[in-house]
N, C-alpha and C positions, 0 to 999 in steps of 0.2 A: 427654591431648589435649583433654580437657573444662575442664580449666581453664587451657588455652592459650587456647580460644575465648571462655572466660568472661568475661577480661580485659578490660578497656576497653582498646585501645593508645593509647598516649599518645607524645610525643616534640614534638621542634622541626617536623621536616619533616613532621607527622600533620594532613590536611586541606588542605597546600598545592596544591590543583591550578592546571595555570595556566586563565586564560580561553581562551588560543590552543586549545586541547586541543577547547575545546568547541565552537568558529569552526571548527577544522578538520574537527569533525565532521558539525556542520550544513551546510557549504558541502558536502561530500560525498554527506550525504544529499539536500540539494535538487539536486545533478549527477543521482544516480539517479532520484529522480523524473520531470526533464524528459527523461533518455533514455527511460524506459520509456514517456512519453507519446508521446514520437517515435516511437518504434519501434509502437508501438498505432495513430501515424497511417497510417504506413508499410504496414503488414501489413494494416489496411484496405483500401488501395488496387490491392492486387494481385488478381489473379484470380483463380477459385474452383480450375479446373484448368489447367496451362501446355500440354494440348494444343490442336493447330491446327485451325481453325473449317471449313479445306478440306484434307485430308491428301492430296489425290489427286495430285500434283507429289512430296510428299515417301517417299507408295507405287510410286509406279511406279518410282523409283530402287532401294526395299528390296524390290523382290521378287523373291523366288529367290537373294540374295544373304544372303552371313555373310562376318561380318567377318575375314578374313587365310588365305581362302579366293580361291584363282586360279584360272579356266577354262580350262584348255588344249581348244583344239580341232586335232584331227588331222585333215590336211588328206590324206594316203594313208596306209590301214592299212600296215602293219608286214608283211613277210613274212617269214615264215620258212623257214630254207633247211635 
């Protein structure tokens, strides 16, 4: 294995890279930069917490309530015979 790595490789196609290869990488790289800046602007601009500045409209509706739970109210007890 030591003297597989020792080797110089040599051949026709040895050192052909194209130019394209290296266009396509750098255009790649600069896309990831300007999203990351974008997204850094973005994320800026949002606020610290998404709860609401007056909750008191959005409590009065959740209280005493859970979700896919229904209130039956009985309007004459039940007799039993």
């Amino acid at each position: 294995m030591l003297v597989y790595l020792a080797q110089q490789p040599t051949g026709p196609e040895f050192g052909k890279a194209s130019p394209l290869g290296l266009l396509v990488i750098l255009i790649l790289l600069a896309g990831t930069v300007l999203l990351v800046r974008s997204m850094n602007k973005h994320l800026k601009g949002l606020p610290e917490t998404f709860e609401p500045e007056h909750p008191e409209p959005d409590q009065k509706a959740d209280d005493g309530t859970e979700p896919g739970v229904i209130a039956v109210e009985e309007s004459e007890p039940k007799q039993s015979s």
